[in-house]
Structure formats: structure tokens, C-alpha cells
C-alpha positions in Angstrom: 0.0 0.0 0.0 1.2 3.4 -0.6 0.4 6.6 1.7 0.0 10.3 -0.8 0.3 13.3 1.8 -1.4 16.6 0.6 -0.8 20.3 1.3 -2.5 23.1 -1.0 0.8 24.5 -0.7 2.9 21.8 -2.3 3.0 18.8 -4.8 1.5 15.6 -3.7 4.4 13.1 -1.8 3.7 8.9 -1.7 5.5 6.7 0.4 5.4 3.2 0.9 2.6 2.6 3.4 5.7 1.2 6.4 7.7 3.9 6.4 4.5 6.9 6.5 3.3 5.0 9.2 6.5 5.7 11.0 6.9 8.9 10.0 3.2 10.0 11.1 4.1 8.1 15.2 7.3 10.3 15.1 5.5 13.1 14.1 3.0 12.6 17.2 0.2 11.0 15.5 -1.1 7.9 15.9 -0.4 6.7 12.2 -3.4 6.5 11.4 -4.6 6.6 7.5 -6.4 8.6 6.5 -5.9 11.2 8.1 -4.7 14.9 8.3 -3.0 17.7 10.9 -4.4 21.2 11.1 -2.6 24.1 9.8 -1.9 25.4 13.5 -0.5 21.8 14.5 1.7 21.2 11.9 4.8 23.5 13.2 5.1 21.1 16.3 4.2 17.7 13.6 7.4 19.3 11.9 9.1 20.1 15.0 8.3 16.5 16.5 9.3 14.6 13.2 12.7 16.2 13.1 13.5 15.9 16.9 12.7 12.1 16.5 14.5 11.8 12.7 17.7 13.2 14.7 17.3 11.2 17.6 17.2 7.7 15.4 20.0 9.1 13.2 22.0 8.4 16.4 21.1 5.1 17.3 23.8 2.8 16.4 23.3 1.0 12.8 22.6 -2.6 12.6 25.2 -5.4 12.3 22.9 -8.2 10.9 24.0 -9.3 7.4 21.4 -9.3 5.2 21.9 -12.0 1.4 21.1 -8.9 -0.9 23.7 -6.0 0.3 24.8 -5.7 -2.8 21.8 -5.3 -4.7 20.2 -2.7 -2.7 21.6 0.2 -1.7 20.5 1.5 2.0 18.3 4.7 2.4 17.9 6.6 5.7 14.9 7.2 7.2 16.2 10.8 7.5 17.0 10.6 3.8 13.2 9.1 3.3 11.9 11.9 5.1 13.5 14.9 3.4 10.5 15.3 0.9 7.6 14.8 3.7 9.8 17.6 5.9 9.7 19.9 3.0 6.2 19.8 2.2 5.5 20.8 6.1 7.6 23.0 5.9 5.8 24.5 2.9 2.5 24.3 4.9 4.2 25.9 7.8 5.0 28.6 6.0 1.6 29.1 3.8 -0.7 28.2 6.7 -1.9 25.3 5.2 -3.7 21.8 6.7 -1.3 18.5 5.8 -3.0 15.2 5.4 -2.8 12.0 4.0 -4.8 9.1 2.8 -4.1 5.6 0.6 -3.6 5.0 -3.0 -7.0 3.6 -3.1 -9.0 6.5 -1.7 
């Protein structure tokens, strides 16, 4: 399943379904889709998704091998986040509600 997060302010983003989830608990919601955040609560979503992103960013790595290393390459969370954290920031700025729902509705 994929998760497509909306602002008037910016273009649409989709995620994989796993990894919005995630994104939406560290943000201080319950991950729940659909869904959305009022304009005047997304400055502490933002604030609350960062705070967490930097907090996991220094937790150790893991050490388990994995059989397909060398086929796929590893991408953050942070790195996943970067376009979600710029469309709230775009929503901070313009005032605007943020909120999110599945591919199929």
C-alpha cells in the first residue's frame, strides 16, 4: 500500500505505506490513514518529526548481514523523510492543513 500526503501549498508526496506510518508516530500522530493535521499543528508535527528523525540518526546501525547488500543500496529514514519535511515546511509557511490518505481513496 502506498500513503500520498497533501498540502495546498505543495505537490503531492507517496510513500510506501511502512515507512508513512513511522513517519506519522514520530510526528505525534497515531499513524493512522487517512488522516490529516491542522494548519496550526503542523509547526510542532514538523518540529516533532525532526527531533525524533535526529534522535534515530543516532542510534547505532545494525550489524545483521542481510543475502542482498549488494543489490540494494541502504536509504535513511532521514534521507526518506527529506520530501515529507519539506512539504511541512511549505505548509508551515503558507498556513496550510497537511493530510494524507491511501492510493486507493
Amino acid at each position: 500500500m502506498l500513503v500520498i500526503f497533501s498540502s495546498q501549498s505543495s505537490a503531492n508526496i507517496t510513500m510506501f505505506a511502512d515507512i508513512a506510518v513511522q513517519l506519522l508516530k514520530m510526528m505525534g500522530h497515531s499513524g493512522t490513514v487517512p488522516s490529516a493535521i491542522l494548519a496550526k499543528d503542523v509547526p510542532a508535527a514538523l518540529a516533532n518529526l525532526e527531533a525524533a528523525l535526529k534522535a534515530d540518526e543516532q542510534q547505532p546501525a545494525s550489524d545483521e548481514p542481510t543475502d542482498d547488500i549488494d543489490e540494494t543500496p541502504f536509504v535513511s529514514l532521514y534521507h526518506r523523510a527529506l520530501p515529507l519535511i519539506d512539504l511541512l515546511k511549505s505548509a508551515v509557511e503558507d498556513e496550510s492543513n497537511v493530510q494524507w490518505t491511501d492510493n486507493n481513496g
